[in-house]
N, C-alpha and C positions, 0 to 999 in steps of 0.2 A: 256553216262549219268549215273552217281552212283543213288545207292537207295532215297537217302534223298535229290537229285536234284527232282527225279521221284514224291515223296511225295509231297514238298515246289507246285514244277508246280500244280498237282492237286486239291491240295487243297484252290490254287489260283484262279484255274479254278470254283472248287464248290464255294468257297466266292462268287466271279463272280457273276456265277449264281443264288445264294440265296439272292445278292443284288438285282439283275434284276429282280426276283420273286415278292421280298415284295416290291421294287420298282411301280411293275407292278399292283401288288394286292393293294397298297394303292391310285395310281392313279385310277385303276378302279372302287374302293368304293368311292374318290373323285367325278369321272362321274357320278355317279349310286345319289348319292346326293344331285351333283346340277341339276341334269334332273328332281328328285322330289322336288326340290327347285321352278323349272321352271313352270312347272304343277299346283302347288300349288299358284305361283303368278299368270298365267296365268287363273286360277277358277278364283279369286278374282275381275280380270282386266274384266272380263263375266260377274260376277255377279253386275261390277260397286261396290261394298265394300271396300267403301273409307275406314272404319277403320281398314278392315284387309289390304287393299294397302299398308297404312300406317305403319302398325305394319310388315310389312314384308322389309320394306327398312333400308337401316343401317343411312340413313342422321335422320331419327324420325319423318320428319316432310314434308309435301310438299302442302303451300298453295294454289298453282294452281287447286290443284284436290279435295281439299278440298271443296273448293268454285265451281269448276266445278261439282263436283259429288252432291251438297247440293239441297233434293229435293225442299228445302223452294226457290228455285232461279226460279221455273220453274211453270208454268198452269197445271194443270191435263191433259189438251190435250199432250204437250211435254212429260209429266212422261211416258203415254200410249205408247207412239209412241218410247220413249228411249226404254223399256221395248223389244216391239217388235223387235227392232233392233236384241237390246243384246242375246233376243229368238234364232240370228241365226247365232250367232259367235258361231264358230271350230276355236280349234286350233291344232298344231302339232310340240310336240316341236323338231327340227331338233338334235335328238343323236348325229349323225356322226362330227358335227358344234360344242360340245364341247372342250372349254379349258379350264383346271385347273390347278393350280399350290399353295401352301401350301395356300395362302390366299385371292387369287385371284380366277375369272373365268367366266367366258363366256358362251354363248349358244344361236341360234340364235331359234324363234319362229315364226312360222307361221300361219297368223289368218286371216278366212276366213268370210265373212258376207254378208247380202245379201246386190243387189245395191241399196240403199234406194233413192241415190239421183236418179236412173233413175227413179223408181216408183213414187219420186214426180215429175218427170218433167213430165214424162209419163203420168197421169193421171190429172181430177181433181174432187177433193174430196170435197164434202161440210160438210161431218164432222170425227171424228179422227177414230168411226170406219170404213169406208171404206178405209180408208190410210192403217191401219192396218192389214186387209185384203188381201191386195196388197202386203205387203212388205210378212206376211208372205207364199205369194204363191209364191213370186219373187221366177224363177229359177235362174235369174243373179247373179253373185259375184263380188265382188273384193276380195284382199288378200293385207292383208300387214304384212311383214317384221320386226321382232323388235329383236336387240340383247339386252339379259337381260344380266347387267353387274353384278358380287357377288362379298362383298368382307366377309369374314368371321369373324364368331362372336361368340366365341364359338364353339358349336357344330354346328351353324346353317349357313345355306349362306343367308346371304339379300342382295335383290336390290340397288345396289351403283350407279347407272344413272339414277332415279327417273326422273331426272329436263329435260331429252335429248326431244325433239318434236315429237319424233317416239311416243310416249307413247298418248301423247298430239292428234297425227293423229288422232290414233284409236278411239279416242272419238268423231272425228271431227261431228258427229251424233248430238251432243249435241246443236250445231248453227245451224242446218239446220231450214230454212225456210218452214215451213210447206204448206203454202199456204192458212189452213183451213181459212175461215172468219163466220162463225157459230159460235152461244156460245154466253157467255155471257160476256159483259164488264161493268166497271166502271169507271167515270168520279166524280174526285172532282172539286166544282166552290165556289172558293173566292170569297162571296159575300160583303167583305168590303168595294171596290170600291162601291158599289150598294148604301150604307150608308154615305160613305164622299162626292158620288155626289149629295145626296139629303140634309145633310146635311151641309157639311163645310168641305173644304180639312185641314182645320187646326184640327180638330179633331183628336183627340189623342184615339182608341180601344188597349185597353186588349184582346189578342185573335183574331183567324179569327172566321166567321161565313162563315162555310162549306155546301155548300149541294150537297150530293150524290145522283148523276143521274145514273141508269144502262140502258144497250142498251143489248137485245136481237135479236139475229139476229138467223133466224130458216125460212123454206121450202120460202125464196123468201120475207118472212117480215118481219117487225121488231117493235119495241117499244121501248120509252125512257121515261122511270119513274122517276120522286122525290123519294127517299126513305124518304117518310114523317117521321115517326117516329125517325129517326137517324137527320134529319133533326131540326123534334122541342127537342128533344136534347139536341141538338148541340145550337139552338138558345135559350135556357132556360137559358145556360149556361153565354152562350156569353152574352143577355142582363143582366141578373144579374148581372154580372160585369162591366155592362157598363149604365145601365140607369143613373146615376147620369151627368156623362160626354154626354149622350145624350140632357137629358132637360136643362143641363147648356148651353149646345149651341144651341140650338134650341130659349130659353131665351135669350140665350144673357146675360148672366151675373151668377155668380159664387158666387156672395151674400146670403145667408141663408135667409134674412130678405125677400128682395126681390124675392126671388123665392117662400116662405111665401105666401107674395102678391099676386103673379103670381097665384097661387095653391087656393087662398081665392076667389080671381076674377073669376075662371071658376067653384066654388063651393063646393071646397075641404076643410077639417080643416084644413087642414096643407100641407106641401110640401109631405113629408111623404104618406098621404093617396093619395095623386095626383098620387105620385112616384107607388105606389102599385097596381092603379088601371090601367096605363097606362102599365104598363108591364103585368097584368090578361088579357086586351084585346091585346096586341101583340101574347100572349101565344094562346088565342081562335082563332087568325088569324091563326094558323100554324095547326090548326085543321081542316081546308077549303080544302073537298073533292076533287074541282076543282083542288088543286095544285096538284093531284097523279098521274097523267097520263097527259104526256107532249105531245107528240106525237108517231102516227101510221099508220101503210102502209106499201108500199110493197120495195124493193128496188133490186135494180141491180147494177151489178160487171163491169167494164170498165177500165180492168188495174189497173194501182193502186187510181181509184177511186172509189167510193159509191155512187151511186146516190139515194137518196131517194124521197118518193112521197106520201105526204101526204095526205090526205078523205080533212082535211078541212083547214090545214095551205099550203103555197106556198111548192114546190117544194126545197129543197135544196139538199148539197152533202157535202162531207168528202173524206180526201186522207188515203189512205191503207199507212203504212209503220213499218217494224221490227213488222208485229205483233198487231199495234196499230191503232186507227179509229181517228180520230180526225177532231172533224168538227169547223163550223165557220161561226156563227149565227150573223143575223145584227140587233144590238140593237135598233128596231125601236123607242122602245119611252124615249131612253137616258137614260135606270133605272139603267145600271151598270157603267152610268159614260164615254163609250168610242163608237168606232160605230159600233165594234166588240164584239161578244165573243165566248170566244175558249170553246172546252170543249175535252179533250183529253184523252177520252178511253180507259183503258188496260183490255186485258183479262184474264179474272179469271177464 
């Protein structure tokens, strides 16, 4: 082999080598990258930070998580209890599981948390901090599995499988059924049937006339209130809008002159002054002490039902379900028009 065979071979050989080098050096700042790529979603996915989730994915946008992560969807009790979860997510991003390539890459994650669903089935809790309590003393775990997908953007790697269910798992916390039934709830009750059975299903309202009932439920008792004041409100408004079409059907007739009449005969100047005074006394009825405290007593849990027990009304009950009380009173003296009424609870 001549000198310049000897040269061409070696320097074939370092080429080689200095390929495989920066080859090597540029995949392994690729790794080194998306592993702090990986870290960096996997805080986010901990901290539940739907806007930085968001701003770390290359799609821009992922309403599922949006709306899953949105604290306006949930009770105070569930925020508490998310929270505590999240308090006990690890994760660990698997190095060794990286693959990159110029635009592409991979990396698998593993997240650890405590078992919340065994602590709810395990216990039972009457309010959200002893749940809380529980989960964060749980020694138990589960673990799951998520491969973060990247495609590159710029300088940066973003999340490119945003939409895959593994992501979706991890949160699965967010449906869990708590159990608690403590706290406080809210019932609204359409009372316009109340007004078309007393007077005339042909009547035509502007508006419902709402009233807001709350249920307390705390150490074994409960109470269900009028929120009088949101109540007369609510009905200031509503007859304001509607006296005219009240006393036209009550009258019986739609004539000015006639309703004149009508207004003269019970000692008014005019319709007018009739109109004005008959709505001042509706207004002073919504003022009536008695309406603010509906009922009270003690109640018990029977599966998914409520049994209540009234000092001085009859005995009734309500069914438990997703969270909500909903009971179903029997309209003894026919005021809302039907033989039932509902009044269906959510907690606040």
């Amino acid at each position: 082999m001549n000198s310049s065979t000897i040269r061409k071979t070696a320097a074939a050989a370092l080429t080689g080598i200095m390929v495989l080098s920066l080859t090597s050096c540029s995949l392994f700042g690729s790794n080194k990258a998306v592993i702090e790529a990986a870290e960096g979603f996997a805080d986010a996915l901990v901290k539940h930070d739907a806007g930085k989730i968001l701003k770390l994915t290359s799609e821009g946008e992922a309403e599922e998580f949006e709306a899953l992560l949105d604290e306006d969807n949930y009770n105070p009790d569930k925020l508490e209890f998310v929270d505590a979860v999240c308090g006990t997510i690890e994760y660990k991003v698997d190095e060794g599981s990286v693959k990159a390539s110029k635009d592409e890459a991979s990396v698998d994650v593993e997240f650890t948390m405590a078992d919340y669903g065994a602590v709810i089935d395990d216990g039972e809790y009457s309010d959200i901090d002893g749940l809380v309590d529980a989960i964060e003393d749980c020694d138990d775990t589960v673990d799951i599995t998520i491969t973060f997908e990247f495609e590159k953007d710029g300088d940066d790697w973003l999340i490119s499988n945003i939409e895959d269910d593994d992501y979706l798992d991890l949160y699965e916390f967010y449906s869990a059924d708590l159990g608690l039934i403590e706290g406080t709830y809210i019932a609204e009750l359409d009372c316009n049937n109340a007004l078309l059975a007393s007077l005339g299903s042909d009547l035509v309202l502007e508006g419902n006339m709402i009233a807001e009932y709350e249920l307390v439920l705390e150490n074994g008792e409960y109470s269900i209130t009028l929120d009088l004041e949101s109540f007369k409100s609510n009905g200031e408004t509503f007859f304001s809008n509607n006296m005219d079409a009240i006393l036209m059907c009550l009258f019986s007739t739609e004539d000015p002159d006639e309703l004149d009449e009508m207004a003269a005969m019970l000692g008014y100047a005019d319709y007018d002054a009739m109109k004005d005074d008959m709505f001042d006394q509706m207004m002073d009825a919504f003022s009536d002490e008695e309406l603010q405290v509906t009922a009270s007593g003690t109640y018990i849990i029977d599966g998914d039902t409520i049994e209540f027990s009234d000092i001085e009304l009859d005995d009734f009950a309500g069914t438990i379900s997703d969270g909500k009380i909903t009971i179903e009173l029997d309209d003894v003296n026919g005021v809302f028009g039907s033989d039932k009424v509902t009044l269906a609870f959510e907690h606040v």
